[in-house]
C-alpha atoms as one frame of an Amber mdcrd trajectory, in Angstrom:
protein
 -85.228  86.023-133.970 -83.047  84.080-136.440 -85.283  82.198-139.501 -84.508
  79.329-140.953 -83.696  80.457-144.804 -86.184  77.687-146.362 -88.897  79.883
-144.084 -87.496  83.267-144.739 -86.636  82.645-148.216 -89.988  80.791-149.238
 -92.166  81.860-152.462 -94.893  83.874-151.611 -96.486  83.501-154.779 -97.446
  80.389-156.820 -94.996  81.872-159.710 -92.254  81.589-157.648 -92.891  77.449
-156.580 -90.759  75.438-158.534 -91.903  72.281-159.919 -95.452  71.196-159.713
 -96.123  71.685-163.372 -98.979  69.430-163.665-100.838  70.883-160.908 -99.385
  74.606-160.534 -98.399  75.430-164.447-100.127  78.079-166.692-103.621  75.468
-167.074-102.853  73.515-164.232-106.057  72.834-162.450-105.065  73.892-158.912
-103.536  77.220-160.490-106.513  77.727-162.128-108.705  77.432-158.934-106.109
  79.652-156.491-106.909  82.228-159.816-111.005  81.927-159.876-110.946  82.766
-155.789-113.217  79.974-155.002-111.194  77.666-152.678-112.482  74.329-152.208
-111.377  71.583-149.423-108.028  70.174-150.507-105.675  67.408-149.537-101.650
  68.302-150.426-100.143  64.508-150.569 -96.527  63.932-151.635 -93.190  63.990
-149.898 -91.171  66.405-147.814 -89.935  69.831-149.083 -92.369  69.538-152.647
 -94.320  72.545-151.498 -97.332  71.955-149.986 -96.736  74.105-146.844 -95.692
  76.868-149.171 -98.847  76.386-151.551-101.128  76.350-149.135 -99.482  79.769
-147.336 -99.970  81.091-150.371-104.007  80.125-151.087-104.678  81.175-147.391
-103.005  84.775-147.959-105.142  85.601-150.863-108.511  84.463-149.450-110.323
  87.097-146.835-110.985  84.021-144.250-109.492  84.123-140.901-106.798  81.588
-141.100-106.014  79.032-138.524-102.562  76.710-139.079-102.699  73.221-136.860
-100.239  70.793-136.684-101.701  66.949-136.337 -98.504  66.253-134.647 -99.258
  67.971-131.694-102.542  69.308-132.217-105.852  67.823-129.747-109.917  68.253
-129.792-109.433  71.064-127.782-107.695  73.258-130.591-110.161  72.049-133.121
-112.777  73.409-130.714-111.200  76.389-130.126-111.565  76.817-133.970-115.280
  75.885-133.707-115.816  78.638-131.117-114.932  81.400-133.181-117.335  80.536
-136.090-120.154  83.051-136.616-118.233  85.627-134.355-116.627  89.029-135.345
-113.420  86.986-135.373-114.066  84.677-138.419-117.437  86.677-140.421-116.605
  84.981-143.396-115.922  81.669-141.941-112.473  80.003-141.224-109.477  78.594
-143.590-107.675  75.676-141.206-104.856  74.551-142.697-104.107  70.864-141.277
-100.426  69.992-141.587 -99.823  65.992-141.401-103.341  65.416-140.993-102.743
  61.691-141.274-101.672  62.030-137.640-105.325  62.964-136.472-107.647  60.055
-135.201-111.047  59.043-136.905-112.406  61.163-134.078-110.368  64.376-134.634
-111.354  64.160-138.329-114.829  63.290-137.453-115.083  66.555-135.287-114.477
  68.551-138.468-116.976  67.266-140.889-120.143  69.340-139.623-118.128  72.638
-140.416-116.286  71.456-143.690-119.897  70.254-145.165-121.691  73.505-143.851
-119.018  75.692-145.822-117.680  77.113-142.703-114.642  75.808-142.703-112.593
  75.130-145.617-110.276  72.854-145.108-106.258  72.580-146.595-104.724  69.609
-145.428-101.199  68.142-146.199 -99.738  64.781-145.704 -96.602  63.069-146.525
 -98.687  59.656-146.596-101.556  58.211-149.151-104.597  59.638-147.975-106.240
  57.248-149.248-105.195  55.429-146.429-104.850  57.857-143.614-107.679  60.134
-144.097-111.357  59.364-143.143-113.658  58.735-145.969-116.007  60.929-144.992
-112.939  64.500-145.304-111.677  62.403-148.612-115.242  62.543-150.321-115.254
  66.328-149.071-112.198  66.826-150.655-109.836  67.144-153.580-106.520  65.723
-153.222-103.712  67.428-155.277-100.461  65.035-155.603 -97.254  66.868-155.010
 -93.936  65.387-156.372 -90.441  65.369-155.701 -88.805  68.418-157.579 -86.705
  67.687-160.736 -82.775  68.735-160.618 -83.505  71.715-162.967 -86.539  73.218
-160.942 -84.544  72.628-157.747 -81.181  74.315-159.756 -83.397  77.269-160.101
 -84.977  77.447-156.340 -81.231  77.684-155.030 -80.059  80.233-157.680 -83.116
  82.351-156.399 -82.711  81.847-152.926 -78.747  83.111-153.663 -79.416  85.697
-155.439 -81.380  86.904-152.425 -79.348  86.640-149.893 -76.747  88.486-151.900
 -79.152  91.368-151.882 -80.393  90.890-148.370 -76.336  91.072-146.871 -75.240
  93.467-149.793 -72.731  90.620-150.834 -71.313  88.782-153.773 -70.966  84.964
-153.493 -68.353  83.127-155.665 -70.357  79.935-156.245 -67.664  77.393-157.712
 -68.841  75.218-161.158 -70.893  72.120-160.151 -71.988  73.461-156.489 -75.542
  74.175-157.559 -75.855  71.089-159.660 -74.621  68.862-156.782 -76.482  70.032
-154.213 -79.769  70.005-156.782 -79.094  66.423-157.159 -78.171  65.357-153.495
 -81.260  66.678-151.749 -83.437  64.110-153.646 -86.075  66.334-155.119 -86.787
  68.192-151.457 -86.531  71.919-151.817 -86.144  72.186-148.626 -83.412  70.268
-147.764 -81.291  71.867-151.481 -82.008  75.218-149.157 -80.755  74.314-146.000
 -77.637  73.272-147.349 -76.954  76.485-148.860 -77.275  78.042-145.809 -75.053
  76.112-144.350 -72.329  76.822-147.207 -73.183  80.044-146.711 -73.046  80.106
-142.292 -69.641  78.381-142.597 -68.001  80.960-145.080 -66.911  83.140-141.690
 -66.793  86.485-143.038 -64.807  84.507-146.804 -67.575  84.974-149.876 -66.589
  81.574-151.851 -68.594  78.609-151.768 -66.733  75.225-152.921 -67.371  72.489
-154.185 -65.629  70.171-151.380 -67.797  72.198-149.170 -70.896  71.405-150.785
 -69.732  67.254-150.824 -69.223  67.924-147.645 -72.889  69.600-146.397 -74.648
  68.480-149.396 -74.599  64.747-147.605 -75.945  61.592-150.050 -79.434  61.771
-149.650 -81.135  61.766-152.791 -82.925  58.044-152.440 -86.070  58.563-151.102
 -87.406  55.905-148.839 -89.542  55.081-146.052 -89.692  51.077-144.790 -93.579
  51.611-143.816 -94.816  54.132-146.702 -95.583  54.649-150.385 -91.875  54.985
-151.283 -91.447  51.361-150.063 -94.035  49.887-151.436 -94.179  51.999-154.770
 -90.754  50.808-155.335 -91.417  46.978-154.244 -94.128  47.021-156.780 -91.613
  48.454-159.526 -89.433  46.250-158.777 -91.577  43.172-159.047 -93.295  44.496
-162.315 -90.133  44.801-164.220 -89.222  41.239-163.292 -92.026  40.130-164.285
 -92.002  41.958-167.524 -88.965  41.028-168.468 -87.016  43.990-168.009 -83.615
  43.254-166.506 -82.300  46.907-166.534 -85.465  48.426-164.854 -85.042  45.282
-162.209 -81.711  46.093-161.785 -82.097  49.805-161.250 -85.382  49.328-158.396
 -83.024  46.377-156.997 -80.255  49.473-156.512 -82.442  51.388-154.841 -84.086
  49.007-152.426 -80.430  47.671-151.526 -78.944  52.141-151.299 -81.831  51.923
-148.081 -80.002  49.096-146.754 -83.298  47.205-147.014 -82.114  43.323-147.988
 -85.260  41.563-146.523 -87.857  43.338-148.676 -86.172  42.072-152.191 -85.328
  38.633-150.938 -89.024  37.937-149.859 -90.114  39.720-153.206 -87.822  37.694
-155.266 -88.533  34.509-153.551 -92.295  34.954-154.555 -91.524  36.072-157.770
 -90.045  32.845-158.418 -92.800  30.864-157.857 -95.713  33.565-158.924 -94.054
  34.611-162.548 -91.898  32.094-163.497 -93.445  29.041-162.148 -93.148  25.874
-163.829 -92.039  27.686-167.404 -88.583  26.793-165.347 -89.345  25.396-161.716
 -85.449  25.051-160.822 -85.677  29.197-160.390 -87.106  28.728-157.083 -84.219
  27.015-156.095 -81.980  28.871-157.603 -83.617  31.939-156.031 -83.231  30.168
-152.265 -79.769  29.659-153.151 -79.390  33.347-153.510 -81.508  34.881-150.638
 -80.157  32.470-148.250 -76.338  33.883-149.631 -77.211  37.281-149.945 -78.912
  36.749-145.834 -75.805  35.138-145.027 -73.337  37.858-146.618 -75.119  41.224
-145.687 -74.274  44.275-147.327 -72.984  45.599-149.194 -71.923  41.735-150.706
 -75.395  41.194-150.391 -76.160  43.150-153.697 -74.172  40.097-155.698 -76.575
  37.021-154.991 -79.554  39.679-155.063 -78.575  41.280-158.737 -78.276  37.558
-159.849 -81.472  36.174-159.154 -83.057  39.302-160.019 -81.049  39.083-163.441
 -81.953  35.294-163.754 -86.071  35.836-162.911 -86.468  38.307-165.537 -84.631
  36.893-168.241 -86.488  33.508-167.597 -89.259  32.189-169.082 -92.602  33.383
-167.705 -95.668  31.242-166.756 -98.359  31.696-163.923-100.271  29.137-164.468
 -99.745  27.794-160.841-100.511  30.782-159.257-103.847  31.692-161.606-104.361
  27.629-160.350-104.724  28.290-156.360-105.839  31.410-156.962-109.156  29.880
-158.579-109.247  27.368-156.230-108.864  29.504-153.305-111.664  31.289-154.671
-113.974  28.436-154.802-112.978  27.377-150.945-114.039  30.918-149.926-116.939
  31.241-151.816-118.558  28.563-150.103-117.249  25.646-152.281-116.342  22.830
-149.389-117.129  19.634-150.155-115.952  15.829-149.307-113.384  14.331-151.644
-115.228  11.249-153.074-115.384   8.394-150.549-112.799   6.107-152.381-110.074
   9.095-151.547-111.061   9.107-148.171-108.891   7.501-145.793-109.322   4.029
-145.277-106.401   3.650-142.577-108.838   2.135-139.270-111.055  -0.115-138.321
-114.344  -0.318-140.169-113.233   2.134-142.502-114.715  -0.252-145.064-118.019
  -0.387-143.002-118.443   3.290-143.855-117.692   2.632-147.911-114.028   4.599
-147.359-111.361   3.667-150.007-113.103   0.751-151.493-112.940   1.369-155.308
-109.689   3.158-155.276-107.099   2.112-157.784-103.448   2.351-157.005-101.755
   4.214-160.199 -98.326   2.708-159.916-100.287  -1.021-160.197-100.589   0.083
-163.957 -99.224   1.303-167.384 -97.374   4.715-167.211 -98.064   4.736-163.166
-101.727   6.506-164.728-105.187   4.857-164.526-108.271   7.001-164.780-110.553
   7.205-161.997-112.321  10.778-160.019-110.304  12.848-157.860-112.065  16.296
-157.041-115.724  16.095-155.635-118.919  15.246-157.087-119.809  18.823-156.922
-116.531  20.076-159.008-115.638  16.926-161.083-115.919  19.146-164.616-113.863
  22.053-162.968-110.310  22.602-164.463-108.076  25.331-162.153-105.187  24.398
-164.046-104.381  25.332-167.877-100.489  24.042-169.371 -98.903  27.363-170.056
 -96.873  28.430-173.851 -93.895  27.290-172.651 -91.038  24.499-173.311 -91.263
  22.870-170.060 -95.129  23.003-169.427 -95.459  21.744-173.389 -93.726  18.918
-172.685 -95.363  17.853-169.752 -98.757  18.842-171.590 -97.180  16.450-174.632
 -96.228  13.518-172.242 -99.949  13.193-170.210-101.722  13.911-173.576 -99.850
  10.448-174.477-100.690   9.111-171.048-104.485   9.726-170.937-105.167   8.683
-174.409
């Protein structure tokens, strides 16, 4: 039966997995545990093709536990029980390995199912997931657990993966491959940092030769498709980014902006910027320079109106303009405190000369007696109590260090005195 060549070709020891460094190099910690024999209950978490199928192979190969692989995907209570049924038996004497692939697709009561087992010893439990655990996986497995972050796999690691896997197939079909300059680097850099999907383009370079031992670099354009941004509208990648994105605007960093911008708008995702941009607007920049939330409109609404790829112009910008504004957020830390207050229990009347007056016996009830109309005096300002009895010291709003809040801080200081 024909095998794939990322499955027939994969490392079958932890020397051989490229990248990983900070978990699998000479004192990385999970090295260091596959070494001392004693494997604990582990979560694999990080993107496609980063080796966490491979790793865990390789832990379940060196342990004397009867090994059982499960896919969540397709997996139901029945398997899991099937498991359970050959604890204590001649089948698993020294207990069971499971090793859960996507466990993030297993219900609270899948997971739940396990937990006797995994906290009796008698299971030990590997588990991978391309999503945060953190927010797939029961609490109960998590605190059972230690979860290992995988990465994608830099150029060079990925460069050295696809040289390996060459060099074996060259040895496997007693041939020698003609690999043209900048086939390996190409292909290391379209895939994106997924292993897996560098080696399944070289066998498809290598399938399409028909019987000819020279692999091109048009061919590898032509396999190798563009694939390298990572991105999922619903996962970390999405939201990681979003959050990058917004960070650098708010610190002032037009280049790193730009460059999370780039690869928000390479997705085809407009929506997600616009809406983050739009709140930027008002959350970081504020009333240091309130016309950027109308510039900002101005763009979304264009960049809506245009789609892609003209979209990117309007986007870049107000991006551009945000982060090279001034900065305040002195209207957001504002509601934020008062919002605060409202849900802690904080509800109270406005005082009654606030209250509407507008009906009949309004007055009869003491509503809007004593209040004084501002523009009937000096300035449009005359002093009188506006927040409730119960808050009347409170202050939720502080002028920021800027021009334009300075200057409204200057002009009221006048006022009020």
């Amino acid at each position: 039966m024909y095998r794939p060549f990322a499955d027939k070709y994969r490392p079958t020891t932890l020397e051989n997995v490229v990248g990983q460094r900070h978990i699998l190099g000479k004192n990385g910690v999970l090295s260091r545990i596959c070494s001392s024999g004693n494997i604990p209950n582990m979560i694999f978490y990080g993107p496609s093709g980063t080796g966490k199928t491979t790793v865990a192979q390789i832990i379940a190969n060196s342990t004397n536990r009867t090994l059982h692989k499960l896919n969540a995907t397709n997996a139901s209570i029945s398997d899991i029980k099937d498991i359970i049924s050959s604890l204590d038996t001649f089948m698993a004497p020294n207990g069971v390995l499971l090793y859960l692939d996507e466990i993030q697709y297993f219900n609270k009561k899948q997971q739940q199912s396990l937990l006797e087992f995994i906290e009796s010893g008698k299971i030990t439990l590997i588990a991978s997931t391309t999503e945060n655990p953190y927010f797939y996986v029961f609490n109960a497995i998590l605190s059972r657990s230690t979860v290992f972050e995988f990465k994608p796999v830099e150029k060079e690691d990925i460069s050295l993966a696809i040289e390996r896997v060459i060099k074996q197939i060259e040895e496997d079909d007693n041939i020698s491959l003609s690999i043209e300059d900048g086939v390996i680097d190409h292909i290391a850099v379209s895939c994106g940092g997924d292993v897996r999907k560098a080696i399944n383009s070289v066998e498809l370079l290598y399938l399409s030769l028909s019987g000819g031992t020279k692999i091109t670099l048009e061919d590898a354009k032509s396999v190798a498709q563009r694939s390298s941004n990572r991105y999922d509208r619903d996962g970390d990648v999405h939201y990681d980014l979003l959050s990058a994105f917004h960070k650098s605007v708010r610190g002032s960093d037009p280049d790193a902006a730009i460059y999370y911008l780039a690869r928000l708008l390479s997705a085809g995702d407009i929506l997600s910027p616009a809406r983050r941009l739009l709140c930027i607007a008002n959350e970081d920049i504020g009333l240091a320079y309130p016309m950027a939330a109308v510039i900002t409109k101005a763009c979304v609404d264009s960049a809506l109106q245009l789609g892609l790829p003209e979209a990117q112009l309007p986007l870049a910008n107000a991006t551009i303009m945000l982060a090279t504004a001034p900065k305040s957020n002195t209207a957001s830390s504002a509601i934020g405190q008062a919002m605060s207050d409202v849900s802690h229990g904080k509800v109270y009347s406005p005082p009654p000369h606030l209250q509407d007056a507008h009906y009949s016996g309004a007055s009869k009830l003491g509503r809007g007696l004593t209040y004084q109309y501002p523009h009937n005096f000096p300035n449009n300002y005359i002093t009188q109590q506006y927040l409730p009895d119960e808050l009347k010291s409170v202050s939720y709003y502080e002028y920021g260090n800027n021009k334009t809040e300075q200057a409204a801080k200057a002009y009221w200081d006048k006022i009020k005195k």
